[in-house]
C-alpha positions in Angstrom: -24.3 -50.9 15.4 -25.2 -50.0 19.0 -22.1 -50.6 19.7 -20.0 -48.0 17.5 -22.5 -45.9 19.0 -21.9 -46.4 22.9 -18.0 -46.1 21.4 -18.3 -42.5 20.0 -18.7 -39.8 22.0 -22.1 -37.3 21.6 -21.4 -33.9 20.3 -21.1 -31.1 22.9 -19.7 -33.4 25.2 -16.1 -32.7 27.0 -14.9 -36.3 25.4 -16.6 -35.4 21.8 -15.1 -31.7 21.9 -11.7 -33.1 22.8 -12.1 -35.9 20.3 -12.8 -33.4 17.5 -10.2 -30.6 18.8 -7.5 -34.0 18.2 -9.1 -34.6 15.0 -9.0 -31.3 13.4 -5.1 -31.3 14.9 -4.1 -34.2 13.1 -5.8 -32.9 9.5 -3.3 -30.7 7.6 -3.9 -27.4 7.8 -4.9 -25.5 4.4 -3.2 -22.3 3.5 -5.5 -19.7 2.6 -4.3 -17.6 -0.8 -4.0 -15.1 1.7 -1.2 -16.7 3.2 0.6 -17.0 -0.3 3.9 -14.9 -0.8 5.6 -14.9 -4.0 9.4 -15.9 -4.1 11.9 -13.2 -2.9 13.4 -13.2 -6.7 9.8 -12.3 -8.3 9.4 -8.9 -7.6 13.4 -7.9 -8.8 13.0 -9.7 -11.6 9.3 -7.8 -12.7 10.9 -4.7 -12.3 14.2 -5.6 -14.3 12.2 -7.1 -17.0 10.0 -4.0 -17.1 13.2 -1.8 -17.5 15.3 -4.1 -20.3 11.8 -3.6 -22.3 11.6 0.6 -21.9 15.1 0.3 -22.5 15.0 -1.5 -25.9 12.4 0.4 -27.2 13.8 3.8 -26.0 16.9 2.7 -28.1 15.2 1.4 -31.1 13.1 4.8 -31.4 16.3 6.4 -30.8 18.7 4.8 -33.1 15.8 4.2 -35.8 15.3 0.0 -35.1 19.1 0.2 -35.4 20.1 -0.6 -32.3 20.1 -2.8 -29.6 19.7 -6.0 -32.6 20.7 -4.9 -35.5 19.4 -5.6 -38.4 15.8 -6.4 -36.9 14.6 -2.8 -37.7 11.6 -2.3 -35.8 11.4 -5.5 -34.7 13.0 -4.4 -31.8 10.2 -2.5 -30.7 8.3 -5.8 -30.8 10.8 -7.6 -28.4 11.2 -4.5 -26.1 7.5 -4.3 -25.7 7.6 -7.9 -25.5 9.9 -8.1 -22.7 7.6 -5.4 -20.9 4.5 -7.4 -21.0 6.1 -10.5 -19.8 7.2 -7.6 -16.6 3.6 -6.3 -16.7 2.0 -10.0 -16.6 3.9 -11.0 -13.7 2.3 -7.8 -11.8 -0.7 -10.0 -11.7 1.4 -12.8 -9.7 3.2 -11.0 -7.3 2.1 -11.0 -3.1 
């Protein structure tokens, strides 16, 4: 036991600083969330999503749940705000 502690060097020494600068170089490095982006695609795709969804539901009010599916009725007002929330929720994501 004396021996590991001849071997390591004391703290505050120029050997111990050294030894603990090489140490802390070796260890990965952690990225803070700060240093997070989001992928180029995600913020095109938040806005286009956003837009499909005003534009679906801005259709279905104006060709009474006619259009863009027909048949659906006002089921289209469920995906168009569906689609929009899916935009809205990835808001929360982007950096």
């Amino acid at each position: 036991m004396a021996e590991d502690d001849k071997n390591k060097a004391a703290k505050g020494t120029k050997r111990g600083i050294e030894e603990q600068k090489q140490a802390a170089a070796a260890r990965p490095k952690k990225q803070s969330p700060s240093d997070k982006h989001s992928p180029r695609w995600w913020a095109p795709l938040m806005v286009t999503l956003m837009i499909i969804g005003l534009i679906v539901v801005v259709l279905a009010y104006l060709f009474s749940g006619d259009l863009p599916v027909p048949g659906l009725g006002n089921g289209n007002l469920f995906i168009g705000f569906g689609i929009m929330l899916v935009g809205f929720l990835m808001t929360m994501g982007w950096r």
